[in-house]
C-alpha positions in Angstrom: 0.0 0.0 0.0 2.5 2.4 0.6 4.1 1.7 -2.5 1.3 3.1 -4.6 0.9 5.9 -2.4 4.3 6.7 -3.1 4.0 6.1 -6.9 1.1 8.6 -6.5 3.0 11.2 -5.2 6.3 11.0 -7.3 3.5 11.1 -10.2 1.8 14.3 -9.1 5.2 15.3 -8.4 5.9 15.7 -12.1 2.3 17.3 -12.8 2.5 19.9 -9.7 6.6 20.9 -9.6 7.7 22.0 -6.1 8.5 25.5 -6.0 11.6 27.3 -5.6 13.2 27.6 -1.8 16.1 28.8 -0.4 17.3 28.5 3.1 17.9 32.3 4.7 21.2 31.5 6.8 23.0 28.8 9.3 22.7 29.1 13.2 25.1 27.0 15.5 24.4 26.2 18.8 26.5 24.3 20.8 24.3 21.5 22.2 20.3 21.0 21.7 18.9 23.5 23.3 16.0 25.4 22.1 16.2 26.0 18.9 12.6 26.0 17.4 12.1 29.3 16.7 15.3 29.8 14.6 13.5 26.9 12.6 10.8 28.7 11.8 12.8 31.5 10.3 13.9 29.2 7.1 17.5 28.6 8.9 19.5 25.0 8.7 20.5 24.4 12.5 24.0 23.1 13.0 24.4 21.3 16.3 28.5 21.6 17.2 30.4 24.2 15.9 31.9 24.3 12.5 34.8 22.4 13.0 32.7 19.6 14.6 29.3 19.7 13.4 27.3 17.1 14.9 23.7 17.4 13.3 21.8 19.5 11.2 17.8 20.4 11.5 15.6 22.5 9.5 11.9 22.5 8.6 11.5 20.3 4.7 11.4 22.9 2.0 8.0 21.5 0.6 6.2 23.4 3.0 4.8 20.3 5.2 6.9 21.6 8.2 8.0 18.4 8.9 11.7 18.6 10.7 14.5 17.2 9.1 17.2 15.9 11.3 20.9 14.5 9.4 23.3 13.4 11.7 26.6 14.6 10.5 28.8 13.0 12.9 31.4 10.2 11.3 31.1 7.3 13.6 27.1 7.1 13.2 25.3 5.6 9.9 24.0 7.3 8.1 25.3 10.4 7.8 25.7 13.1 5.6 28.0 16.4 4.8 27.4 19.8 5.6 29.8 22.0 3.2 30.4 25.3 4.2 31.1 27.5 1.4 33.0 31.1 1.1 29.5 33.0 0.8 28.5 32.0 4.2 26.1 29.2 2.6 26.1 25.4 3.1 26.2 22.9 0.9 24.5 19.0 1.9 25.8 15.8 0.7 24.3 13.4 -0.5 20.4 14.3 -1.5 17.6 14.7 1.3 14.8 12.0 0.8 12.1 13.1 3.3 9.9 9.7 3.1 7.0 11.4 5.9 5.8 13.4 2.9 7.7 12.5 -0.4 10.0 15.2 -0.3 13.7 14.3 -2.5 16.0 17.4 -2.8 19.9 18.3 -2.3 20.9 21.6 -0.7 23.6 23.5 -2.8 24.5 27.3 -1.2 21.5 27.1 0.2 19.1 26.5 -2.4 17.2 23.7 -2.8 17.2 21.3 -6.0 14.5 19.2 -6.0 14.8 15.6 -8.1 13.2 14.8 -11.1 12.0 11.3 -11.1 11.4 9.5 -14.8 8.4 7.0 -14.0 
């Protein structure tokens, strides 16, 4: 069942196209204190500092304000890369695939890149 739901959605995918998004900045904090409200504000969360980033959080770009957590630490599976770049931007490696809501996108300076899917 969730299989067709899924087929649905990468379907309407290609009939409704996800809109442009870009992320406004970065915030660090140093452990997980509250950080909701910087959430709300369009912000990727680092958890650590930048030499040592542990996780990132922000809110999925599609708009279901679902809360994407990636660990980013290198001793836990599976984890990702958080890039940061000279214009004050990150970049995230590999792609984002938000299976709560059908959500598939990389982060690149900030901007998100949503995938096409050929079905």
């Amino acid at each position: 069942m969730k299989n067709i739901f899924y087929l649905i959605q990468k379907r309407l995918a290609l009939i409704f196209p996800k809109r442009p998004f870009r992320y406004v900045g970065v915030k660090f904090f140093e452990n997980g204190q509250s950080f909701n409200y910087e959430l709300g504000r369009k912000n990727i969360i680092v958890i650590g500092d930048r030499n040592n980033p542990k996780w990132a959080h922000f809110l999925c770009p599609c708009g279901c304000k679902n809360q994407i957590s990636l660990n980013l630490m290198k001793s836990y599976y599976p984890r990702w890369k958080l890039r940061f770049n000279a214009d004050n931007t990150v970049s995230v490696y590999p792609s984002i695939d938000n299976i709560s809501c059908g959500s598939h996108f990389w982060i690149k300076h900030n901007e998100v890149y949503w995938a096409k899917y050929d079905i």
